[in-house]
N, C-alpha and C positions, 0 to 999 in steps of 0.2 A: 078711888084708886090713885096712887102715887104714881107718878111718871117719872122717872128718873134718866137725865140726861148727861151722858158720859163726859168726862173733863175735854176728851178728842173733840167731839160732836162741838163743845161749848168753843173750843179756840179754832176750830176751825168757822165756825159761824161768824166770829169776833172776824178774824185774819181774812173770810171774805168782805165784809162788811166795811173794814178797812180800807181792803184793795178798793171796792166799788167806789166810795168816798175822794179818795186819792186821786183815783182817774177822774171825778166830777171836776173838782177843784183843779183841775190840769190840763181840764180840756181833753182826758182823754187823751194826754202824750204819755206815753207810757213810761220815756226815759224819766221825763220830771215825775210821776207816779212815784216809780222806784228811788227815786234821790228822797225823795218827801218821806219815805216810809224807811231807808235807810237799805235797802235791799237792791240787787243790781237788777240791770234789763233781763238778764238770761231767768232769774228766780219770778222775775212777776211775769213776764210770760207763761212760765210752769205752772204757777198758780191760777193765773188767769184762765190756762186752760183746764187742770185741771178741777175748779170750780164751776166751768162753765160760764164765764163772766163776757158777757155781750160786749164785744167794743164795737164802738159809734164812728165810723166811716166820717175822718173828714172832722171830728171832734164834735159835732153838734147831733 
């Protein structure tokens, strides 16, 4: 059986994976997050929430 996963499913995977990435590398400061990834504070908020992306209290 073929699984076939939808092009959405695929960039939204990618664009959390991303996000996650960004905030390691940043300590978890969100505004440096967003400057890294090219997107403002207000869009990786939205994102973050709504991918359900854990932020680490305090950066660590």
């Amino acid at each position: 059986m073929i699984i076939m996963i939808s092009l959405k499913s695929r960039i939204e995977a990618y664009e959390k994976d991303a996000i996650k990435k960004a905030l390691d590398e940043c300590s978890y400061i969100m505004a440096q997050a967003a400057k890294k990834l090219g997107i403002t504070e207000r869009v990786i908020g939205y994102k973050i929430k709504k991918y359900g992306i854990e932020i680490r209290k305090g950066g660590y």
